[in-house]
BALOVEX-812231 format. One record per residue: x, y, z of N, C-alpha, C in turn; residue in one letter. Coordinates in steps of 0.02 Angstrom, whole numbers, plus 50000, padded with zeros to 5 digits. Example, Ala and Ser with C-alpha at 12.3 -4.5 7.8 and 13.67 -1.06 7.14 Angstrom:
<pts>
506604971650390506154977550390506604983550390A/506424988850354506844994750357506455000250394S/
</pts>
This chain:
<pts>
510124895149147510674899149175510414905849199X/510494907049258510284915049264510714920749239X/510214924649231510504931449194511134933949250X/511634932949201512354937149234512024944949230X/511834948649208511534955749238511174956049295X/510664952349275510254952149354510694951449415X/511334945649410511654943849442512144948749474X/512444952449410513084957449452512574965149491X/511964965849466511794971749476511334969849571X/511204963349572510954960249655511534959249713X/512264959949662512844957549701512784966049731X/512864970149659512904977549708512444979449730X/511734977649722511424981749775511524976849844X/511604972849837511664969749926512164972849953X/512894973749921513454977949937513334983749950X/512794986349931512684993649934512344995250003X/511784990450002511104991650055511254987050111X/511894985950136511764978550179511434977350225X/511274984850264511004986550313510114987550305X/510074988050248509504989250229508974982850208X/508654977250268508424971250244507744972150192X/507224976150208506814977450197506744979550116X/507144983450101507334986750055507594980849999X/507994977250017508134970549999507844967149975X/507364965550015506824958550013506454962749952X/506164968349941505694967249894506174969649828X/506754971349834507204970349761507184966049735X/507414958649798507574955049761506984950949736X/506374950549759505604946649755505474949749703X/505554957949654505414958949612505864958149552X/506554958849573506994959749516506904949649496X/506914945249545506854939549507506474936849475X/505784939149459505384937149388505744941949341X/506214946249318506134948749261506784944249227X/506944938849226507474936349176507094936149115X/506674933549100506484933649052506394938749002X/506274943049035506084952449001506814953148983X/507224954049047507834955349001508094952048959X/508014946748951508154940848907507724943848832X/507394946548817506934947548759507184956048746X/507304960848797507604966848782508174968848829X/508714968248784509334967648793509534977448800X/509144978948768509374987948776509264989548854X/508844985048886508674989148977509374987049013X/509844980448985510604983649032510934989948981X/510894987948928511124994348882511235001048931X/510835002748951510435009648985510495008049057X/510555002049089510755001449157510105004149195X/509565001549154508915001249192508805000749250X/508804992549266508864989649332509354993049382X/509854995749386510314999249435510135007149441X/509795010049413509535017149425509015015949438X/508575012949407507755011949476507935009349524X/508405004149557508335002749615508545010149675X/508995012149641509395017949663508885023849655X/508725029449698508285032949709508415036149701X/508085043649653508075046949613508545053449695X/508315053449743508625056749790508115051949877X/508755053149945508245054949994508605057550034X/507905060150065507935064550102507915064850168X/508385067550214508265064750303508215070850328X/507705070550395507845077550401507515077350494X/507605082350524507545081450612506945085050611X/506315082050658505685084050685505885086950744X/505685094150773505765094950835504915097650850X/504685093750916503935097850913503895097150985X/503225100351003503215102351094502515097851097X/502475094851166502015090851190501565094851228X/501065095051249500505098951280500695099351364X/501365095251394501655097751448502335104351447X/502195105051365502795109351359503455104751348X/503675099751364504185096351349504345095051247X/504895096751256505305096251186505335088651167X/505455086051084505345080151077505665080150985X/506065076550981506555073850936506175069650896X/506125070350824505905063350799506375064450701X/506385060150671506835058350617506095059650564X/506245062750509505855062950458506135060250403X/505725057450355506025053850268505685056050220X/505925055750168505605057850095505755055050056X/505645050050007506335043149989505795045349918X/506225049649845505915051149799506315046549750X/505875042149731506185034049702506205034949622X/505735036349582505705040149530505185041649495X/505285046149454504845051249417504795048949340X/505015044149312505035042649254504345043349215X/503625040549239503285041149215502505050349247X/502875051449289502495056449322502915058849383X/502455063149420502735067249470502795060849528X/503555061349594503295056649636502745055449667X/502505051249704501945049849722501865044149778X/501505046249817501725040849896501585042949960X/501305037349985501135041050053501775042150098X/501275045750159501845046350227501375043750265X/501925039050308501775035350383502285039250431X/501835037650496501925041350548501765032350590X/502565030250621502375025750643503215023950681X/503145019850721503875020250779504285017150738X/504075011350699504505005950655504885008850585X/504735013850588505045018550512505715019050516X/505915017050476506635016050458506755018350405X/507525021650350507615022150317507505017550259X/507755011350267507455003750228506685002950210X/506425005750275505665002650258505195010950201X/505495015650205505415020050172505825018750107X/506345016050085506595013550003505945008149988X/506105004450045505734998350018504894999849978X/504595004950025503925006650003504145011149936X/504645012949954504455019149870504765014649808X/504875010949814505155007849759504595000349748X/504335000749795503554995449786503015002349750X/503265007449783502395010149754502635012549673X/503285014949661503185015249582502965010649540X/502935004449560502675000249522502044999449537X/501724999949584501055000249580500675004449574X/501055012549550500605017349528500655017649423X/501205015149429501165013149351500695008749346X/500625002849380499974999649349499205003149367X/499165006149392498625011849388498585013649314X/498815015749271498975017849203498905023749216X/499015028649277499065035549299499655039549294X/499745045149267500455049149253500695050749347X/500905044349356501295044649433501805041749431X/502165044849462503095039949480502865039349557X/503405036849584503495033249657503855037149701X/503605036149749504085039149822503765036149892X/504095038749946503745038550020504005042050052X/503755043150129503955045750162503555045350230X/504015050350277503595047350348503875047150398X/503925047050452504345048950529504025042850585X/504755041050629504535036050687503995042650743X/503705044250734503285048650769502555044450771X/502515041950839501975037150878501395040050874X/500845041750843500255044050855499875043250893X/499835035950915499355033250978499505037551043X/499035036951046499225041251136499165049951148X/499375050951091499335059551052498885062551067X/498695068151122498165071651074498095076351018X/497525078151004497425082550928498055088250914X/497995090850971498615096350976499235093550958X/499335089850987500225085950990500235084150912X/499755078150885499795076550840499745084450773X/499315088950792499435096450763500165098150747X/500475098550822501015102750801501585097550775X/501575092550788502055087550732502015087950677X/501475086350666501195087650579501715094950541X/501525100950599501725108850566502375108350564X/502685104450616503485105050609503685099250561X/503385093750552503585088350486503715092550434X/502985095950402502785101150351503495105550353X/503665109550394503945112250373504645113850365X/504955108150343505275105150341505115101150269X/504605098450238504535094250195504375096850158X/504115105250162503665109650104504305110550041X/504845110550044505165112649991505215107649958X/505155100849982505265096149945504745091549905X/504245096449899503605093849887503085098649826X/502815097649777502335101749749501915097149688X/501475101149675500965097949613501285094449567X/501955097249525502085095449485502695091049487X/502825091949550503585089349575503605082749648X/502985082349693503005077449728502305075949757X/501995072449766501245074649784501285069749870X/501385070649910501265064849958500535064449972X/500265056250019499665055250036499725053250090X/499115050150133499085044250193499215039150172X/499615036250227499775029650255499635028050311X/499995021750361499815020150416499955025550459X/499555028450510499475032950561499435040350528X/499115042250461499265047550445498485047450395X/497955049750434497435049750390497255056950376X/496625056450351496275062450347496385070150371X/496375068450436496595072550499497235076450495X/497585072450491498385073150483498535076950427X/498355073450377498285077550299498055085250298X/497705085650334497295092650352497715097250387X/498065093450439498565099650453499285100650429X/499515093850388499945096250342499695099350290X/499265099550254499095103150209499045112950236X/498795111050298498785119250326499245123850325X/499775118750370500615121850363500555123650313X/500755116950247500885118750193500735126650146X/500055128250153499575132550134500075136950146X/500065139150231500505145150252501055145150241X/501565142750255502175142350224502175145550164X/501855140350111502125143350027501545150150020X/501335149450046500655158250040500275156149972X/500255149149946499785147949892499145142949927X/498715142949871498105137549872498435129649827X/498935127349837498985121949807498785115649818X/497995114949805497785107749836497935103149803X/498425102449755498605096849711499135095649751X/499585098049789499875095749834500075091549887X/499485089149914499365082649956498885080049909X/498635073749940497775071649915497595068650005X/497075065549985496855061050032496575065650091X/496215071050050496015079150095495445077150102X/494945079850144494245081150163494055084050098X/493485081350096493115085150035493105091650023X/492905096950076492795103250067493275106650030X/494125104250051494655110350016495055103049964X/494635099549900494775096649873494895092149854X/494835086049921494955079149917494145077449863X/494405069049860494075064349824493355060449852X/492945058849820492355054449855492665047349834X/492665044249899492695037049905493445034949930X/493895043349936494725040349982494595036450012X/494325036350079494475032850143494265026450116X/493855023950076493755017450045494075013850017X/494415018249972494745017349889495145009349894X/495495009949950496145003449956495484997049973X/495294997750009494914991550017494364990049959X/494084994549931493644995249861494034989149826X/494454994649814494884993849741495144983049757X/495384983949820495554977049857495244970249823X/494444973449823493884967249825493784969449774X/493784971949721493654973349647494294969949608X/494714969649626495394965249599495254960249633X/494914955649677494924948549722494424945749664X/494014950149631493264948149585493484946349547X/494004950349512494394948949441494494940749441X/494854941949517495454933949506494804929049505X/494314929049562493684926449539493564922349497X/493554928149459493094926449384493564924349342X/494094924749337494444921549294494854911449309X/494444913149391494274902249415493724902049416X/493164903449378492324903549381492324903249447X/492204909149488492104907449561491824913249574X/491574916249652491184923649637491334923949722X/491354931349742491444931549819490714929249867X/490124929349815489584927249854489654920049885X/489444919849963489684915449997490304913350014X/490774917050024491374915650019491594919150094X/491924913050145492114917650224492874921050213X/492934925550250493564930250240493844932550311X/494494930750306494724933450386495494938850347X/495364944250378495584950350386496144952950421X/496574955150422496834959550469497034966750478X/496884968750527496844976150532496144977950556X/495904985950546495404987550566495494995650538X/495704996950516495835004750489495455006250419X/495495011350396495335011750325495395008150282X/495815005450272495834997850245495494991450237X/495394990050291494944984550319494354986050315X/494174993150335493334996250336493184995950283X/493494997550221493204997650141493184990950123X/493754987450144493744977650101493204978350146X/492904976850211492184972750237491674975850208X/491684983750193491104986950175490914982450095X/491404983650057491234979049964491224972449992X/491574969150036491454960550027490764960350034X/490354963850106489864961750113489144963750083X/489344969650026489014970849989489044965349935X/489424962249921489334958249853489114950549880X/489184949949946489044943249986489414938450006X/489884942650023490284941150056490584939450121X/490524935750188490624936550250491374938250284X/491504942350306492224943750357491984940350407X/492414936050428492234933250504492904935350557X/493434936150520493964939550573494284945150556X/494324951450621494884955950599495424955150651X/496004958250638496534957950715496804965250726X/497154964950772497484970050791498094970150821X/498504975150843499194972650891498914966150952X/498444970550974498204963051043497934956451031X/497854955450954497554948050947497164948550891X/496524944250906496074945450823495424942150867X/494994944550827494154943650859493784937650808X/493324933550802493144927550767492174929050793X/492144933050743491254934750739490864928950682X/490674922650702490554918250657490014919850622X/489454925950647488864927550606489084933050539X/489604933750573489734940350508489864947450534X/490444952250492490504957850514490204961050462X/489544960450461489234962950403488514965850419X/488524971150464487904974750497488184980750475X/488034986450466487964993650464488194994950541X/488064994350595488334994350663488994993250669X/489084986450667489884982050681490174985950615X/489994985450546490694990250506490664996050521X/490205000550553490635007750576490775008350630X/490835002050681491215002350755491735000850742X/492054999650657492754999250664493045005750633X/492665010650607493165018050610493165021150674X/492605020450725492515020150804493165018150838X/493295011650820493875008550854494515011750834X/494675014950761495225018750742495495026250765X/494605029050777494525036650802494875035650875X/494725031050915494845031350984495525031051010X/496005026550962496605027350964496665022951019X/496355018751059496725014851105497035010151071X/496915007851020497475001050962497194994050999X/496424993051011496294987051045495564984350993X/495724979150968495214975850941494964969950981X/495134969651028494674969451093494044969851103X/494084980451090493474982851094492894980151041X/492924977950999492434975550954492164969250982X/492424963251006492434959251039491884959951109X/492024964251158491784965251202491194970851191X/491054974451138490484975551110490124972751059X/490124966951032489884961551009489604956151024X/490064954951083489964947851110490454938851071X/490874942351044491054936651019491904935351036X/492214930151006492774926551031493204932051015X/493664931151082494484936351056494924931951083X/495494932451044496004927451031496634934051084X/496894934151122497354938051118497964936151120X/498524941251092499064938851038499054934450987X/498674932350965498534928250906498264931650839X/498584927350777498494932250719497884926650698X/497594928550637496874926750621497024919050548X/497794919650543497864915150502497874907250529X/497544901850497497374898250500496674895050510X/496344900250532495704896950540495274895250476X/494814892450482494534890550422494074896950374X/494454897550328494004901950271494304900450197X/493924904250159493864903850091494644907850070X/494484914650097494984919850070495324923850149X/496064923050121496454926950190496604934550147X/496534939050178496874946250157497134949950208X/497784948750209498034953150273498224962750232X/497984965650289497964972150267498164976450342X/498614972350371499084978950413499654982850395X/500094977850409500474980350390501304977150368X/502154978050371502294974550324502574968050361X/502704963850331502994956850366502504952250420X/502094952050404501354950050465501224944450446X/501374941450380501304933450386502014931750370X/502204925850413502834920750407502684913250381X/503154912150388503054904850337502644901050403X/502584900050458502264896550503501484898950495X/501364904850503500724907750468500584905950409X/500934904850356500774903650276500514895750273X/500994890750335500794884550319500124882750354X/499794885650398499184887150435498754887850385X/498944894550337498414895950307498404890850260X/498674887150213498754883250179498394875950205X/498494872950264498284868350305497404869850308X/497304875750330496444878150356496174877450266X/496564874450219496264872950142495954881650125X/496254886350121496204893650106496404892950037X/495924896249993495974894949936496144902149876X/496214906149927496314913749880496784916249938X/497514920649938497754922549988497764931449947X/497474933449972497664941649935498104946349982X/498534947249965498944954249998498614961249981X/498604964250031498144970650024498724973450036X/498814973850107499654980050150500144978250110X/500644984250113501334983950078501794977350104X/501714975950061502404968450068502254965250144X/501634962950151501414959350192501434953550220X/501974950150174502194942150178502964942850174X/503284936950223504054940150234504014934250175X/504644933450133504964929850078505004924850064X/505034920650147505124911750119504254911250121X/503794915350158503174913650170502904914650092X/503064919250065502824919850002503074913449967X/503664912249960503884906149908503554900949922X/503434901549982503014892650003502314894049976X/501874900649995501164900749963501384901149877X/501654901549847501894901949768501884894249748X/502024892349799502394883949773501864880549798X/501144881749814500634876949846500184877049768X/499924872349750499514873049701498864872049710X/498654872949774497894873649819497784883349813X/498354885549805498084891249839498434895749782X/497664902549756498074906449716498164913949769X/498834917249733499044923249775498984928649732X/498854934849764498864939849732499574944549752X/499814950249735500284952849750499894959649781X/500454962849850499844970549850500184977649831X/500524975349769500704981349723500114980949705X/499744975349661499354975749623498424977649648X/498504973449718497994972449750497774980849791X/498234982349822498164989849845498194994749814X/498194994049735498434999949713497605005749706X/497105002649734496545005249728496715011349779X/497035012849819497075020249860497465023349823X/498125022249780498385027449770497995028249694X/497685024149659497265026549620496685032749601X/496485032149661495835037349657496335040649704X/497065044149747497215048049752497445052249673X/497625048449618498005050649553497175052849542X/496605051149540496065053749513495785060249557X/495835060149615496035066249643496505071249638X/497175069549615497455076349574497025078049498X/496725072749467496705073549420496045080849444X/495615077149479494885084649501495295091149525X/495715088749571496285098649581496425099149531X/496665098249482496905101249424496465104849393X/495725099149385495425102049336494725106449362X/494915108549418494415111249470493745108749475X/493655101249478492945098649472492985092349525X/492435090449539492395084149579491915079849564X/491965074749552491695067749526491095067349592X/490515062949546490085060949630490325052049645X/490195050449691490485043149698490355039649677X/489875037649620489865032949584490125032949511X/490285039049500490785041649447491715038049470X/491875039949520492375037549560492415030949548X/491945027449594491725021049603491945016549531X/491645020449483491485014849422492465016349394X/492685022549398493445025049369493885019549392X/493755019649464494305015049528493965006449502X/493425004549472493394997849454493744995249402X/493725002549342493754998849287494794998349304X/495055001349328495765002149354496024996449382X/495834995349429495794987049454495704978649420X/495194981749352495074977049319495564976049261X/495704981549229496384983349200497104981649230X/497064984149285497734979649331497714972349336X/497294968349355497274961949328497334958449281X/497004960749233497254958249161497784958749113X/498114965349131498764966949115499414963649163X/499294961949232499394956049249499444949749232X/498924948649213498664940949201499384938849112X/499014945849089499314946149024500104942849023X/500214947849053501074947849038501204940949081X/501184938249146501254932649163501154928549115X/500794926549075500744923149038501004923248969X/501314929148947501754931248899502464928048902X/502594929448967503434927348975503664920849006X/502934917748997503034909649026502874909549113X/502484911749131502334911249201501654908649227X/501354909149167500594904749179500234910649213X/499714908649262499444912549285499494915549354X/500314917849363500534920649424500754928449422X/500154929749459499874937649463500564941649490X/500934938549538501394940149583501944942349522X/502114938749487502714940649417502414943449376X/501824942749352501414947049293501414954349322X/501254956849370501334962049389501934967249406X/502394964649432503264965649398503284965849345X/503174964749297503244963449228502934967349203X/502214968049190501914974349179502274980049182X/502194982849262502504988649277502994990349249X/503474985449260504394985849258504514989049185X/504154984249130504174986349075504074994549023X/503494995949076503405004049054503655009149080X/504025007249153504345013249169505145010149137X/505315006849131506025005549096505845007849018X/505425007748981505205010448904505345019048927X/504915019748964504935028548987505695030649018X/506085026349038506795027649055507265028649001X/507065023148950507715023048896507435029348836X/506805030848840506355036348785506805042748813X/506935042748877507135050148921507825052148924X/508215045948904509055047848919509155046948970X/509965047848976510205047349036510055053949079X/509695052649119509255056149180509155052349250X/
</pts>
C-alpha cells in the first residue's frame, strides 16, 4: 500500500507547483524511494519534514538591467531559489543560460541539497541564475551583466548565509567579476563568498576539474564493487565544458577511452581516442571561443561529425551525459540499452527525463548511477574551498585530489549502504535519496520548527 503521507503531501505539491514541471519531476523521482524511511520513522510526518523541504526556505526574483557595447539597454530576469539551510549555509551554483526558468532553478536547489549533504560538508542547498545568453557576448557585455546581476544579489548572499558558485555559462571568468562587484559594493574582502575563484584571490586547486574528477572517481567505486575497472573501457560523453574536460582528463588517465563528445550541433565519433594532451585541451579551446560548435573538434581532428545527433547509442562500455538537464529520453535510453551499454552514469543535473530513467532502472543489463551523487565532486571541493577562505590556507592538488576521492568514495558507499538497508538492493539512484534525505530531516526535527 503506498504511504498515505507521501500521498497527500505529492497531491499538494502538484497543486501547488502545477506550472512548475521540472521542479516536479525531480520531487517526485526523489520523494518515491523514501516509503520505506518513512515507514521506519514516523516522527519525519510528525514534523512535516517532507512538505518544508520541498517548499523553499525563500525565492528570490529580481530584474537585470545592463548596456550592450552598442549602448542599447537590455532586460533580463534574475533567481536565487534558497532551498535550505538545515545542515549549513545555502550553497549552489548560478547559471546564466536562455532556458532558466523559475522551475528549473527549484528544481536544481532542491537536487543540490541533497547532493551537498552527501558530500558530508556543512552545506545546505540553493541556486540561482538568469536567462542571460552568454554566447555571442563580449568580455565587456558579459562584465557589465555580471555587475548589475551582483548587485542586486549582494544582499542576498554572504559567507555565513549563502555562498553561490559556477554553473552552466558562468565560469571562472564570470565568478571574477561577480566577485568584483561584490568586493565593491559591501567594501569587504569576503572571499568565502563565492568559490569557484581563480587561484590568486582564493579559489581552490583542481575547481575546473573537480565535477568530472570526482565523476570518474565515483564510476571506479561502482566498478569495483562488479569486479570491473575503467581500464579498457570505451566512453561516449556529452558536452565539452568543464565537465567533460575533467571526466576525459581522469578516464584517460586510468585507461580509459572517450570516443564521443556532443554539442548543441551534433556529436563527433574519434574512434582512436580523445586521449592526447592536444585533443583534451582543444576542448577548453572550443569553450573559450564561445562559438557552441563541436564541429570544431571534428574538423580539427579529422574525424566523424554527426550533426544534430546525440552520441547515445553507439557502441560503448559506459554512457555519461554531462550537459545538461533532460538530454536523454526514453528513445535515447532504449538505444543506449540496445548498443549493450553496460554502466549509464549521470554526471549533469537531472539529465534523464523520467520515463527514460524508469526504463534504464528496469533493464537488468545496465547499472545507473544518479548525478546528485555522481556530480557532487564540484560542489565538493567548492565546500573545501570555503573550507581554505576560512582558514586562510590553500591545499596543493594532490592534497585536494586525494580530499575530493576519498568524498566520492564515501558517497558511494553510503549509497550503496542505505539502498541496501531499506530493501533496494544495489540501486544507487534510491540509496542516495535515502542517505541524504535522512540527515537533513535528523538536522530538521534536532532544530524545531524553523
Amino acid at each position: 500500500m503506498k504511504n498515505t503521507y507521501i500521498q497527500r503531501v505529492l497531491h499538494e505539491t502538484r497543486f501547488r507547483n502545477a506550472d512548475e514541471p521540472e521542479f516536479l519531476q525531480t520531487v517526485e523521482e526523489i520523494v518515491a524511494t523514501l516509503e520505506p524511511v518513512m515507514a521506519a520513522h514516523p516522527e519525519y510526518e510528525k514534523y512535516c519534514v517532507l512538505e518544508r523541504l520541498i517548499e523553499p526556505d525563500r525565492v528570490i526574483s529580481f530584474r537585470v538591467v545592463w548596456e550592450d557595447d552598442e549602448g542599447n539597454y537590455h532586460v533580463n530576469r534574475g533567481y536565487r531559489v534558497q532551498t535550505s539551510s538545515a545542515i549549513g549555509p545555502y550553497k549552489g551554483g548560478l547559471r546564466f543560460h536562455p532556458s532558466v526558468n523559475l522551475s528549473m532553478m527549484k528544481f536544481l536547489g532542491f537536487e543540490q541539497t541533497f547532493k551537498n549533504c552527501l558530500t558530508g560538508l556543512p552545506m545546505g542547498g540553493g541556486k540561482g541564475g538568469s536567462d542571460f545568453n552568454p554566447h555571442g557576448r563580449s568580455d565587456n557585455e558579459i562584465m557589465r551583466f555580471c555587475q548589475a546581476f551582483m548587485t542586486e544579489l549582494y544582499r542576498h548572499i554572504g559567507p555565513s548565509c549563502d555562498v553561490p558558485a559556477g554553473d552552466v555559462g558562468v565560469g571562472s571568468q564570470e565568478i571574477g567579476y561577480l566577485f568584483g562587484q561584490y568586493k565593491r559594493i559591501k567594501n569587504q574582502y569576503e572571499n568565502g563568498a563565492l568559490t569557484g575563484k581563480h587561484m590568486p584571490y582564493g579559489g581552490s586547486p583542481l575547481r575546473p576539474e573537480a565535477t568530472g574528477y570526482g565523476a570518474t572517481y565515483y564510476l571506479n567505486e561502482v566498478l569495483k564493487h562488479n569486479n570491473d575497472t575503467i581500464e579498457g573501457k570505451t566512453f561516449a560523453l556529452s558536452g565539452y565544458g568543464n565537465v567533460t574536460w575533467g571526466a576525459v582528463k581522469k578516464i584517460t588517465e586510468l585507461g580509459g577511452k572517450v570516443v564521443a563528445i556532443s554539442g548543441h550541433d551534433g556529436y563527433v565519433y574519434d574512434e582512436n581516442g580523445i586521449n592526447t594532451d592536444e585533443k583534451i585541451d582543444f576542448l577548453l579551446d572550443m569553450r573559450a571561443s564561445r562559438r557552441n560548435r563541436v564541429a570544431d573538434y571534428a574538423e580539427r581532428f579529422g574525424c566523424q561529425y554527426f550533426p544534430g545527433k546525440k552520441p547515445w547509442g553507439i557502441k560503448v562500455d559506459v554512457c555519461m551525459p554531462c550537459a545538461i538537464q533532460n538530454e536523454v529520453d526514453v528513445e535515447d535510453a532504449e538505444r543506449i540499452v540496445a548498443a549493450g551499454t553496460k554502466y549509464y552514469i549521470e554526471v549533469s543535473n537531472m539529465p534523464t527525463t523520467s520515463d527514460a530513467l524508469a526504463y534504464l532502472l528496469g533493464q537488468p543489463g545496465i547499472i545507473v548511477a544518479p548525478s546528485k551523487a555522481v556530480n557532487a565532486g564540484g560542489v565538493a571541493v567548492s565546500g573545501l574551498e570555503m573550507s581554505q577562505n576560512s582558514e586562510r590556507l590553500t591545499w596543493t592538488d594532490e592534497e585536494v585530489d586525494a580530499k575530493l576521492h576519498a568524498i566520492m568514495k564515501n558517497i558511494h558507499d553510503q549509497s550503496a549502504a542505505a539502498a541496501e538497508k531499506y530493501g533496494y538492493g544495489y540501486n544507487l539512484v534510491a540509496g542516495a535519496n535515502i542517505a541524504s534525505f535522512i540527515k537533513i530531516a535528523d538536522a530538521m526535527v534536532a532544530q524545531g520548527m524553523v
